[in-house]
N, CA, C and O atoms as a CHARMM CRD file, in Angstrom:
* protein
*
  332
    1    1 UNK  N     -0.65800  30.00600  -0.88500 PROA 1      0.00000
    2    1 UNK  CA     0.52700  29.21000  -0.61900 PROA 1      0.00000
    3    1 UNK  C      1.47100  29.38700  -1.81400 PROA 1      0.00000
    4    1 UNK  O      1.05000  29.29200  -2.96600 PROA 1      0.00000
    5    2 UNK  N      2.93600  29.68100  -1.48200 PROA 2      0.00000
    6    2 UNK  CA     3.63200  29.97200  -2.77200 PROA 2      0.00000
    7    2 UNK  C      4.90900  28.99900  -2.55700 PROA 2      0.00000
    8    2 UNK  O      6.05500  29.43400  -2.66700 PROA 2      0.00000
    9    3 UNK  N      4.62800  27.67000  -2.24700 PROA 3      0.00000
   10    3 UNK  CA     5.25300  27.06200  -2.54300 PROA 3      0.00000
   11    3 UNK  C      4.89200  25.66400  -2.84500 PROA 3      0.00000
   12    3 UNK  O      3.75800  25.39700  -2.44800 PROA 3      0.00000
   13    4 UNK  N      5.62600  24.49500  -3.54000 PROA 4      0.00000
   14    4 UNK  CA     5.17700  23.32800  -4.19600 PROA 4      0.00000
   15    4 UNK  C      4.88100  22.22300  -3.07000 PROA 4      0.00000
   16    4 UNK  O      5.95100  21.97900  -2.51100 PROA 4      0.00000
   17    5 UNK  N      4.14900  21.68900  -2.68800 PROA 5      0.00000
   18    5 UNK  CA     4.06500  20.63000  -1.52500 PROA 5      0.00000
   19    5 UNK  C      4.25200  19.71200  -2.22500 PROA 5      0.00000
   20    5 UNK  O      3.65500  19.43700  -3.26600 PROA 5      0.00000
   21    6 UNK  N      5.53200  18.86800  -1.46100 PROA 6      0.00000
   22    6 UNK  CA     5.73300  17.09100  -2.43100 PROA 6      0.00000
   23    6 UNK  C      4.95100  16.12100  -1.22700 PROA 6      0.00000
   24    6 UNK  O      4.97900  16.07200   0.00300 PROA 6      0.00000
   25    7 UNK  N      4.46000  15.61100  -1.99100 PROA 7      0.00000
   26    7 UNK  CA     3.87600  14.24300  -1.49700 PROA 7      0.00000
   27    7 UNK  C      4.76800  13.07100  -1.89500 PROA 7      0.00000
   28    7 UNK  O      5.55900  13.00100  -2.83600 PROA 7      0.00000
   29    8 UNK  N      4.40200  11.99600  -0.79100 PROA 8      0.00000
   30    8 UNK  CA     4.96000  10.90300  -0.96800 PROA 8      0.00000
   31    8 UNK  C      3.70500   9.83800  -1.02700 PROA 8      0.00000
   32    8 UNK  O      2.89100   9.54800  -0.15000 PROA 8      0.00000
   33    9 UNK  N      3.84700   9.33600  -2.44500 PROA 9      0.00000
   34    9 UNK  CA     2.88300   8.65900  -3.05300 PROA 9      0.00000
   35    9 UNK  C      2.66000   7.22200  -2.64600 PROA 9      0.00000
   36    9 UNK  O      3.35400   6.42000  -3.26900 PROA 9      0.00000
   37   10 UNK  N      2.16000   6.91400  -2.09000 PROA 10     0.00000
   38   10 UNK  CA     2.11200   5.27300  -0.88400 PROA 10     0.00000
   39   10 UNK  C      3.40300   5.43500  -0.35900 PROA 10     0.00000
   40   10 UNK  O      4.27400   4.69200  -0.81200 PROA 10     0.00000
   41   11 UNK  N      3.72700   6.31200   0.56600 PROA 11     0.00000
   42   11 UNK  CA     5.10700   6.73000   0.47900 PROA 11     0.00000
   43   11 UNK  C      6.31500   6.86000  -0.13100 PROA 11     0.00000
   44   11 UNK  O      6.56700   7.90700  -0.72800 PROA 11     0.00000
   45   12 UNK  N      7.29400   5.75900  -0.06900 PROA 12     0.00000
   46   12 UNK  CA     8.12700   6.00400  -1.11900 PROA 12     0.00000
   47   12 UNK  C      8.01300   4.85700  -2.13000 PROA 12     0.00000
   48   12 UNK  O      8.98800   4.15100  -2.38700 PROA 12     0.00000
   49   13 UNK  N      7.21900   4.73700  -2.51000 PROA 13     0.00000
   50   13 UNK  CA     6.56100   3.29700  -3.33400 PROA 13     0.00000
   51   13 UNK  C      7.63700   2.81200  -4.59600 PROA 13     0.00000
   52   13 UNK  O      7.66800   1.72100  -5.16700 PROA 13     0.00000
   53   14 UNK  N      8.39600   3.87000  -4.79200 PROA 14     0.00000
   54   14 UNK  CA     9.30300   3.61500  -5.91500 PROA 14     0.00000
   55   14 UNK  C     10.38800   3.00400  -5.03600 PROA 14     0.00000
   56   14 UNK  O     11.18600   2.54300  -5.85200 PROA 14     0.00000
   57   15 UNK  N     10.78800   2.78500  -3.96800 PROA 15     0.00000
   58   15 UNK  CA    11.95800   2.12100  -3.01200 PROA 15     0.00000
   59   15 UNK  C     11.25600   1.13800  -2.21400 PROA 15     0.00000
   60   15 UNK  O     10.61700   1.58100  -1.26000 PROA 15     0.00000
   61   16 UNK  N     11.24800  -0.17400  -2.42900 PROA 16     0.00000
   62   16 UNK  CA    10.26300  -1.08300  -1.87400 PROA 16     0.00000
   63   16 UNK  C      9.56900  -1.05900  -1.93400 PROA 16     0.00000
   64   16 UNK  O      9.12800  -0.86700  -3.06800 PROA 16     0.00000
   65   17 UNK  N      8.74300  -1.19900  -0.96300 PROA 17     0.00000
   66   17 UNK  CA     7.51300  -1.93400  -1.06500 PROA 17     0.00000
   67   17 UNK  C      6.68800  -0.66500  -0.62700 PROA 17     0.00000
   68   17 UNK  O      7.05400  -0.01000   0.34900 PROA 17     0.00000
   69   18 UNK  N      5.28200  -0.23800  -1.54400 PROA 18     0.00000
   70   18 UNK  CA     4.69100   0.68600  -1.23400 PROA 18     0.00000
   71   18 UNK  C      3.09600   0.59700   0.18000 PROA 18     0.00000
   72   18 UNK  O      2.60200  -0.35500   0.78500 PROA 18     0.00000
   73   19 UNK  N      2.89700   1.57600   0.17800 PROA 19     0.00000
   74   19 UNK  CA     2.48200   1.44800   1.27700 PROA 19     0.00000
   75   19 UNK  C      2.90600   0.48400   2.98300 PROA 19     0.00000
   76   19 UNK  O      2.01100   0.27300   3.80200 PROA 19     0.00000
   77   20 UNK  N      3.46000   0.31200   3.07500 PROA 20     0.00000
   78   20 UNK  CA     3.86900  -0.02700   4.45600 PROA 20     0.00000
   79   20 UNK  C      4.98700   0.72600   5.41100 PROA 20     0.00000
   80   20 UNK  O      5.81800   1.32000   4.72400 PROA 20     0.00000
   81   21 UNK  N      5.15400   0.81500   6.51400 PROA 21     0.00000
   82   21 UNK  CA     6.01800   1.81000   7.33900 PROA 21     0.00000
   83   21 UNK  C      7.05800   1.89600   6.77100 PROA 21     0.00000
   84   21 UNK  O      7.44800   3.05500   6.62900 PROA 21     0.00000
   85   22 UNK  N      7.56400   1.27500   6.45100 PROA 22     0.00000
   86   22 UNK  CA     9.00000   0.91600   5.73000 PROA 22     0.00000
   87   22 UNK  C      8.92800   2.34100   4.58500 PROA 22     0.00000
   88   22 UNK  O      9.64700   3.31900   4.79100 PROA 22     0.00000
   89   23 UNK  N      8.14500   2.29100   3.60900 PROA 23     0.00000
   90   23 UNK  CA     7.68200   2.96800   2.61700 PROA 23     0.00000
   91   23 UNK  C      7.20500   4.43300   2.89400 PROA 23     0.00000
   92   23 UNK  O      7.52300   5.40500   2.20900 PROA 23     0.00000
   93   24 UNK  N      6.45500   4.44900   3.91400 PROA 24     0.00000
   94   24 UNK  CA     6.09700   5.89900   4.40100 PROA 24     0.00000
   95   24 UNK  C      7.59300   6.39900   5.46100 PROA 24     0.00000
   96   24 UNK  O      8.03200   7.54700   5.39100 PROA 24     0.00000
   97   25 UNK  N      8.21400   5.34300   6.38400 PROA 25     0.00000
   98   25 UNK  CA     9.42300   6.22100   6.84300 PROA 25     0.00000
   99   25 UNK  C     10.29200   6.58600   6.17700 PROA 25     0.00000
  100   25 UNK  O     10.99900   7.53600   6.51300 PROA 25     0.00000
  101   26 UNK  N     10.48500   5.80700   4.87600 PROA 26     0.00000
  102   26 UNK  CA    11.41000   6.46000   3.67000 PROA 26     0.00000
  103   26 UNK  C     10.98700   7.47900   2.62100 PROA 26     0.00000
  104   26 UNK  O     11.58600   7.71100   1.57100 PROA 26     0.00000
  105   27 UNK  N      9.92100   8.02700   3.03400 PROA 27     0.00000
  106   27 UNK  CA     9.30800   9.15100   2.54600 PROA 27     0.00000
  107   27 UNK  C      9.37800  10.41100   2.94100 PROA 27     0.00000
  108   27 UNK  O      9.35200  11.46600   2.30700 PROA 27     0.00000
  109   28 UNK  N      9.51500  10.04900   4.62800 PROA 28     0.00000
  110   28 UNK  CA     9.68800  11.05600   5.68200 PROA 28     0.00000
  111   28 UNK  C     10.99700  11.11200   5.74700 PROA 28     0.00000
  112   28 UNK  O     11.43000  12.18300   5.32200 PROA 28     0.00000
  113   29 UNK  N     12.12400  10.07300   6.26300 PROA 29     0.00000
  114   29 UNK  CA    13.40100  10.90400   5.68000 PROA 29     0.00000
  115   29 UNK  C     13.37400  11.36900   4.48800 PROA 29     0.00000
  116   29 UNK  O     14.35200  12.11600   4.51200 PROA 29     0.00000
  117   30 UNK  N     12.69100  11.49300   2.88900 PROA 30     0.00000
  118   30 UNK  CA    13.62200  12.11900   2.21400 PROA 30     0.00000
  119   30 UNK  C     13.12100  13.34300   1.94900 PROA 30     0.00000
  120   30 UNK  O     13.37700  14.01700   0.95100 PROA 30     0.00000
  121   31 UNK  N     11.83700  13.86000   3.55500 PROA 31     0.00000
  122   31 UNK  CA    11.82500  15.39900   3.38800 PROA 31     0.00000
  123   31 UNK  C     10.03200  15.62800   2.84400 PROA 31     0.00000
  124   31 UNK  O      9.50400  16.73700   2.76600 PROA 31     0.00000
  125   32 UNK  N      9.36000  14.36300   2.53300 PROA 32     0.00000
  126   32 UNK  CA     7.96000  14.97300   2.21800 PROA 32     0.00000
  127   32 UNK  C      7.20200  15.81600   3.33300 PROA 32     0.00000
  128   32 UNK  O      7.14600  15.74800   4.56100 PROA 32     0.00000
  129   33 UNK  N      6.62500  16.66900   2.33200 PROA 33     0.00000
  130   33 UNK  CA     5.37700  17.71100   3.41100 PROA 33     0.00000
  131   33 UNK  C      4.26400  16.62600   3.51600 PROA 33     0.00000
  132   33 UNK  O      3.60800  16.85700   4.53100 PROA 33     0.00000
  133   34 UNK  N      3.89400  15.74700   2.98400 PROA 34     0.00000
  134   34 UNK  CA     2.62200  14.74200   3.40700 PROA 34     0.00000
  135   34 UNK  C      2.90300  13.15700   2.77100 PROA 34     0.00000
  136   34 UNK  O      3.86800  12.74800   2.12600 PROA 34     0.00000
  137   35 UNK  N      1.76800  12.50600   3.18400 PROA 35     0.00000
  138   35 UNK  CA     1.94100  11.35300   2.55600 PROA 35     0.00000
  139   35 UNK  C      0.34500  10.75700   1.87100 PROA 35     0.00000
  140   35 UNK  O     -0.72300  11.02500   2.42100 PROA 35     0.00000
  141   36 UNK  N      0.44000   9.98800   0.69300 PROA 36     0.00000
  142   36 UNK  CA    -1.27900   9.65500   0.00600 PROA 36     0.00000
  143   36 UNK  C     -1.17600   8.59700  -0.05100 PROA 36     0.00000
  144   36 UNK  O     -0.07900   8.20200  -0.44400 PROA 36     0.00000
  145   37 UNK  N     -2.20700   7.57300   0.29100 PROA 37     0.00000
  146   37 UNK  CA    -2.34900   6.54100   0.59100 PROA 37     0.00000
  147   37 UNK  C     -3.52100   5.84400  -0.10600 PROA 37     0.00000
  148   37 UNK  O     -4.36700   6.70700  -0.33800 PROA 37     0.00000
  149   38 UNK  N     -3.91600   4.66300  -0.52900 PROA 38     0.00000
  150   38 UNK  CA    -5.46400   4.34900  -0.53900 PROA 38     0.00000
  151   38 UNK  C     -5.51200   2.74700   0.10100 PROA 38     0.00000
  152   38 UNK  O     -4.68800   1.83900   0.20800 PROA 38     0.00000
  153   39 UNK  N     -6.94800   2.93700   0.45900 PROA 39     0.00000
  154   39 UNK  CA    -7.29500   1.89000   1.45500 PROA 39     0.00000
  155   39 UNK  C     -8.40900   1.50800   1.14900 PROA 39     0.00000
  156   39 UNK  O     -9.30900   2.25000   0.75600 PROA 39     0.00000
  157   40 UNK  N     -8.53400  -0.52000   1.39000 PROA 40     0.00000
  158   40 UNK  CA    -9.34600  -1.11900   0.97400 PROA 40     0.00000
  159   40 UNK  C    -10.13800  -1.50800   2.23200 PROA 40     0.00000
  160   40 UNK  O     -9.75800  -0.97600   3.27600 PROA 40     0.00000
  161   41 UNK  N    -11.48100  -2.59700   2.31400 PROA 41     0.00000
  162   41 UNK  CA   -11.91500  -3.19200   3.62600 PROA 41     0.00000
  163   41 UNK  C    -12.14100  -4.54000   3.14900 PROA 41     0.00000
  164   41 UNK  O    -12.87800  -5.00800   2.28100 PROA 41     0.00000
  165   42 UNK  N    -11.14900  -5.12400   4.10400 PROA 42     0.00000
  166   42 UNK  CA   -11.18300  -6.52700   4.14700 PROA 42     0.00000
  167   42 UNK  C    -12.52000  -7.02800   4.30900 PROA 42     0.00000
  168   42 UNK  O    -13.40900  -6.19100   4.15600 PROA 42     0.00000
  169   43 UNK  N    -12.87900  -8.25700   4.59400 PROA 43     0.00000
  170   43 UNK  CA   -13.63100  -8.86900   4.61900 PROA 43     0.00000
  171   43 UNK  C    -14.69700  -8.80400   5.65500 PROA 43     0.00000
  172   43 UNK  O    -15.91700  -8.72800   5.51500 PROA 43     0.00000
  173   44 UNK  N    -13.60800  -8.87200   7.24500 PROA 44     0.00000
  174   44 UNK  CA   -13.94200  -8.32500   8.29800 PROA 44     0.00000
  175   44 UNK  C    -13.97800  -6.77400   8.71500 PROA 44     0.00000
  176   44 UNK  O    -14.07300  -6.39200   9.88100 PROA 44     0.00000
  177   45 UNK  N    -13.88100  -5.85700   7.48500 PROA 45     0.00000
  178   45 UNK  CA   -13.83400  -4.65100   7.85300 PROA 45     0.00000
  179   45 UNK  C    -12.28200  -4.18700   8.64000 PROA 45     0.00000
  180   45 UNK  O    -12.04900  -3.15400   9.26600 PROA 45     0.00000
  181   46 UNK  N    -11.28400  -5.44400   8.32400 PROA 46     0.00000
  182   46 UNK  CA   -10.23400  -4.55600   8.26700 PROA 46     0.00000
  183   46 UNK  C     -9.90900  -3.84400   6.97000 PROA 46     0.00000
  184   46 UNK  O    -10.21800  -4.17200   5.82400 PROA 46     0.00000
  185   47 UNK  N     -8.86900  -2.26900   7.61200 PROA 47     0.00000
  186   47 UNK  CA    -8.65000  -1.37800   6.83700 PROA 47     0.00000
  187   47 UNK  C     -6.75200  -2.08600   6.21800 PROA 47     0.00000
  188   47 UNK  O     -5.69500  -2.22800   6.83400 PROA 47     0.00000
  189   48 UNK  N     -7.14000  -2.33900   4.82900 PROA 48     0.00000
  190   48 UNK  CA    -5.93900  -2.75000   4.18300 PROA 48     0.00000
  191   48 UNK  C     -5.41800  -1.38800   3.02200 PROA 48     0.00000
  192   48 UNK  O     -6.08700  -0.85400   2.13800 PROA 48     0.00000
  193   49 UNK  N     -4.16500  -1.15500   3.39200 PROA 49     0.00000
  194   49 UNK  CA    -3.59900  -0.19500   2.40100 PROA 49     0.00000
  195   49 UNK  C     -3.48800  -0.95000   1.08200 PROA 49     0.00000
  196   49 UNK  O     -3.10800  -2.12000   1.05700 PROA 49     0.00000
  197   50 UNK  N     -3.80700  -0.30600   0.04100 PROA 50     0.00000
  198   50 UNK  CA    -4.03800  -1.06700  -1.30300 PROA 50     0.00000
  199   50 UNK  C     -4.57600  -0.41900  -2.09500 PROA 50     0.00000
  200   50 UNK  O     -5.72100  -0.13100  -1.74900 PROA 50     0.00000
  201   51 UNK  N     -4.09500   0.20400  -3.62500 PROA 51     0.00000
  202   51 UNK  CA    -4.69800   1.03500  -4.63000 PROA 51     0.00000
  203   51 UNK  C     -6.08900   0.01000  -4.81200 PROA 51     0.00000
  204   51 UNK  O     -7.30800   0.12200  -4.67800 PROA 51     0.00000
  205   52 UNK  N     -5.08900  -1.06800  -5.20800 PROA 52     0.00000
  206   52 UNK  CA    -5.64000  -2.50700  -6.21800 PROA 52     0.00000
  207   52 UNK  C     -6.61100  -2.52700  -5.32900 PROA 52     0.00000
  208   52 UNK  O     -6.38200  -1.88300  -4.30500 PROA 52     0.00000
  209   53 UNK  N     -7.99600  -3.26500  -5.43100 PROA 53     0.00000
  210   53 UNK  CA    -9.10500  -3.66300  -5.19400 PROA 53     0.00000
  211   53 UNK  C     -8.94700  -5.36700  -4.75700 PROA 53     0.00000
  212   53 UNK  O     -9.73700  -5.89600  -3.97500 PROA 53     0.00000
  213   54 UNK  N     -7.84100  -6.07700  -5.37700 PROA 54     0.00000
  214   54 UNK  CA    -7.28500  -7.63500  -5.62700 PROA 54     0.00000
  215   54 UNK  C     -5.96100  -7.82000  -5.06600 PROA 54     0.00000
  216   54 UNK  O     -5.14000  -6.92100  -5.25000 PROA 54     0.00000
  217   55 UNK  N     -5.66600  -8.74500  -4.47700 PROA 55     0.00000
  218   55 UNK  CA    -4.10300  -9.29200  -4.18100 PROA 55     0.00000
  219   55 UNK  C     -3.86800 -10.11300  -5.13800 PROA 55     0.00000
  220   55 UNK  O     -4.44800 -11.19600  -5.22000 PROA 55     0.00000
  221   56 UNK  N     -2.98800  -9.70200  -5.98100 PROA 56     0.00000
  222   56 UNK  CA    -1.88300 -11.04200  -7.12900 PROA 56     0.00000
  223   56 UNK  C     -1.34300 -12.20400  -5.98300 PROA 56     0.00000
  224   56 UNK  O     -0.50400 -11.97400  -5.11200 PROA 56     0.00000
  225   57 UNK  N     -1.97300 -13.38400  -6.19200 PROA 57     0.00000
  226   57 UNK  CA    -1.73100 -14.34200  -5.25500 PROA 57     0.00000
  227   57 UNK  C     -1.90200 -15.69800  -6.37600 PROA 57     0.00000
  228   57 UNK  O     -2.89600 -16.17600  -6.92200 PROA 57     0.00000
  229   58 UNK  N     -0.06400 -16.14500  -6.43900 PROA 58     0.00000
  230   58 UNK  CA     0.00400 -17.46900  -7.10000 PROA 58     0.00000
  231   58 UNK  C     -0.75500 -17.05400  -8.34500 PROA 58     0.00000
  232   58 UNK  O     -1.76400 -17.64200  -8.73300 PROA 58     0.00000
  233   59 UNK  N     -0.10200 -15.79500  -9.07000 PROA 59     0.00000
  234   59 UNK  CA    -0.84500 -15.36000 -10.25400 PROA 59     0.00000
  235   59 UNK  C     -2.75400 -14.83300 -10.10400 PROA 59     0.00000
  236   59 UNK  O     -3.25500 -13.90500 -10.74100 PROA 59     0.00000
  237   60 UNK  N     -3.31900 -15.51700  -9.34000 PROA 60     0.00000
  238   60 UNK  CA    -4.61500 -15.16400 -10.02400 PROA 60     0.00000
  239   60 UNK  C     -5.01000 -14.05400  -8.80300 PROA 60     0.00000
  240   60 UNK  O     -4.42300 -14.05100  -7.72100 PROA 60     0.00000
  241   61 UNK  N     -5.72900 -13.43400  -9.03200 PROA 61     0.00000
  242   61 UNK  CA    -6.13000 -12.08700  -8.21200 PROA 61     0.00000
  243   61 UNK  C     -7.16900 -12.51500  -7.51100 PROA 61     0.00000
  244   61 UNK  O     -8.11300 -13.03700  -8.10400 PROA 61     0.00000
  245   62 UNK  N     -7.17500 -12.35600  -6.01600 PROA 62     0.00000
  246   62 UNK  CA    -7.97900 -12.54700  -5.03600 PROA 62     0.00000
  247   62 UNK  C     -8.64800 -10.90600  -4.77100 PROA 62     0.00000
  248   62 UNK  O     -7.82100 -10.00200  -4.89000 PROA 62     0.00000
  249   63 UNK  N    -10.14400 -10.48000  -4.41000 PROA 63     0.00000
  250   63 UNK  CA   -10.68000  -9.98400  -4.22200 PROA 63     0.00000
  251   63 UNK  C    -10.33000  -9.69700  -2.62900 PROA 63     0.00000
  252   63 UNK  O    -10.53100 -10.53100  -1.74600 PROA 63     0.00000
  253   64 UNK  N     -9.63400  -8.05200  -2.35300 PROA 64     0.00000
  254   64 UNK  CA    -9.71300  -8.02400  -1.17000 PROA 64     0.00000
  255   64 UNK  C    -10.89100  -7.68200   0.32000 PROA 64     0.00000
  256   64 UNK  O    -10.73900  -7.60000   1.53900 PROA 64     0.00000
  257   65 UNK  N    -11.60600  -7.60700  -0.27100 PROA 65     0.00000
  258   65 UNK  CA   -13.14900  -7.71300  -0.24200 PROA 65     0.00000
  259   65 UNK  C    -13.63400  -8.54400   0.79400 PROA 65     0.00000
  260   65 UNK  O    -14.17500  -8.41200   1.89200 PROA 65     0.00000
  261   66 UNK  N    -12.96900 -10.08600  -0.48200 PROA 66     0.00000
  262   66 UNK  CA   -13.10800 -11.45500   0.00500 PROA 66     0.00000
  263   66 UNK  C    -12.68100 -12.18600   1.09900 PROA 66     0.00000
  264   66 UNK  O    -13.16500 -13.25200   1.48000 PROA 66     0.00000
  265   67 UNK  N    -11.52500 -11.42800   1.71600 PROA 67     0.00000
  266   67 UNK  CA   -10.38900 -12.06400   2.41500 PROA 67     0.00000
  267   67 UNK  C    -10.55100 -11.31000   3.52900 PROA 67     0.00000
  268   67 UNK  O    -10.58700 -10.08000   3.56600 PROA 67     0.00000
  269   68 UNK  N    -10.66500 -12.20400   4.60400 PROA 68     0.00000
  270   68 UNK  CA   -10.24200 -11.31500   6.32500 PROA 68     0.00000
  271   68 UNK  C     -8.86800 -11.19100   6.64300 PROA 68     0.00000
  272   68 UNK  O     -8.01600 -11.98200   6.23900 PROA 68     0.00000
  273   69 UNK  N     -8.70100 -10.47000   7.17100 PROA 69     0.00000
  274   69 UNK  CA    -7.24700  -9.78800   7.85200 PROA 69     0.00000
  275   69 UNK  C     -6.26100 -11.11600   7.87200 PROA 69     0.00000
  276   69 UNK  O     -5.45600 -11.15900   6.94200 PROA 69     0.00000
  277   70 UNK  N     -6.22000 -12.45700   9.04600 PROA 70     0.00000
  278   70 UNK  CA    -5.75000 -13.52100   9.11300 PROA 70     0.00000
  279   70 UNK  C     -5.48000 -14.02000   7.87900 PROA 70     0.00000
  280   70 UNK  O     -4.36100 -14.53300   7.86700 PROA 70     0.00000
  281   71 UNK  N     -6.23100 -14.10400   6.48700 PROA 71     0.00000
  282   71 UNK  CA    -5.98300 -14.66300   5.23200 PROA 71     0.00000
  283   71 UNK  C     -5.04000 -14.11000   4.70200 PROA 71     0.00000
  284   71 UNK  O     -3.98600 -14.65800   4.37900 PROA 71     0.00000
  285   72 UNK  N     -5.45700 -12.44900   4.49800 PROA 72     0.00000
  286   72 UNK  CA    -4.58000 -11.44400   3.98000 PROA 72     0.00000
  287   72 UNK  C     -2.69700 -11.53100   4.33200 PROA 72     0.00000
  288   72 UNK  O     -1.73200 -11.55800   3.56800 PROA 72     0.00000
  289   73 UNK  N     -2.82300 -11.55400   5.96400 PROA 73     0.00000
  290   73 UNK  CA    -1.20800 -11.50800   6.77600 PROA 73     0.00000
  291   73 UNK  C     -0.78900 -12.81500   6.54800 PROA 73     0.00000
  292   73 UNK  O      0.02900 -13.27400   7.34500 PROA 73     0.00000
  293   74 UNK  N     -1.32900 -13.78800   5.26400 PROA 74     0.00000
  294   74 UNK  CA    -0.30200 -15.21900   5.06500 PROA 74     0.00000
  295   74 UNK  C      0.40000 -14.72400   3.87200 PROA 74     0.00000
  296   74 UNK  O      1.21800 -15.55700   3.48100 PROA 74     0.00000
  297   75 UNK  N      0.36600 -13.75100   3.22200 PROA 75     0.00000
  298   75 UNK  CA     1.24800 -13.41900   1.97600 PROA 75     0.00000
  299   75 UNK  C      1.98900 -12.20900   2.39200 PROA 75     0.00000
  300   75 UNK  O      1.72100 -11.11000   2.87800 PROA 75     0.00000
  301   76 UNK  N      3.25600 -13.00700   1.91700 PROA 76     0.00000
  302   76 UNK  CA     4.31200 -11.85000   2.20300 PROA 76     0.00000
  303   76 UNK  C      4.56300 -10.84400   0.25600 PROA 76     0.00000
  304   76 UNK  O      4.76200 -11.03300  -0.94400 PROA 76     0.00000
  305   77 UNK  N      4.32600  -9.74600   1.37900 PROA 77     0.00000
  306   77 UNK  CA     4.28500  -8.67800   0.39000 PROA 77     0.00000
  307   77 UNK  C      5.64700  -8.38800  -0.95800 PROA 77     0.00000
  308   77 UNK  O      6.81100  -8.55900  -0.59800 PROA 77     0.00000
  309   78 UNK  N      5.54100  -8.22700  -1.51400 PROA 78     0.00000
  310   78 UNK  CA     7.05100  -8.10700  -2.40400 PROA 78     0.00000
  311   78 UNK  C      6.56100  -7.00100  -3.87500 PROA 78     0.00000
  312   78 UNK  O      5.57400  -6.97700  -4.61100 PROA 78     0.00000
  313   79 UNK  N      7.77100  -6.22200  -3.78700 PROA 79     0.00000
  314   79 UNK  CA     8.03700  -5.96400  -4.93700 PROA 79     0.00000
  315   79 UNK  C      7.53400  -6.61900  -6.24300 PROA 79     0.00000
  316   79 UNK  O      7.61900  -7.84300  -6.13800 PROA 79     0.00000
  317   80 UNK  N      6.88300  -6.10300  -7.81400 PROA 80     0.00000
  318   80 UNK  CA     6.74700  -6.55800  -8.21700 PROA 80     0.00000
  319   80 UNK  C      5.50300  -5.60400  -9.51600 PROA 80     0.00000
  320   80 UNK  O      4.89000  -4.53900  -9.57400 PROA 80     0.00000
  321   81 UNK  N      5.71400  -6.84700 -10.35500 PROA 81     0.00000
  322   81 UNK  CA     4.35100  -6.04700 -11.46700 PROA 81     0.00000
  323   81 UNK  C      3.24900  -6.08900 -10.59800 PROA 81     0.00000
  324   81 UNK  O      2.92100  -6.95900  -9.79100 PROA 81     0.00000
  325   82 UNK  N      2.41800  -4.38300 -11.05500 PROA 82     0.00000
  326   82 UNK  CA     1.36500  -4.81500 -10.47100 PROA 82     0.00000
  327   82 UNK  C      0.13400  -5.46700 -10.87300 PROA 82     0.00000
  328   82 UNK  O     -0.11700  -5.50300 -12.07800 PROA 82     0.00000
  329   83 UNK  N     -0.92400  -6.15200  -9.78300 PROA 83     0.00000
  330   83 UNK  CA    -1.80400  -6.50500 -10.63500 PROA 83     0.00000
  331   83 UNK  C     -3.34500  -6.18100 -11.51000 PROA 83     0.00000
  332   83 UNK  O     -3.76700  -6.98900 -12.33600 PROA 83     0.00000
């Protein structure tokens, strides 16, 4: 292969919010050959996009591990340091 493949890193994670459609369709307009992602398992064995292992929640870090899907979808996602 003689050329550079760009990836879009939780898609466009540097423009909102990373990992979510929002993030991967703004990856795909701006032309990536792929997209890298990482994924955690909730509690119930849902599949949550998430480097972090923890959700920053009201400061202290919740184990996503710990949390089923329903717990998880009460925090709205935002921009921000990570944790």
């Amino acid at each position: 292969m003689n050329r550079t493949f760009i990836w879009g890193h939780r898609g466009a994670g540097f423009i909102g919010v990373q990992n979510t459609i929002p993030s991967f369709q703004n990856a795909i307009n701006m032309g990536v050959d792929g997209i890298k992602t990482e994924a955690q398992l909730s509690k119930d064995n849902e599949v949550i996009l998430s480097f972090y292992k923890n959700l920053r929640i009201n400061g202290e870090g919740l184990l996503i591990n710990k949390l089923n899907l329903d717990e998880i979808k009460k925090y709205k996602l935002e921009v921000g340091p990570k944790p």
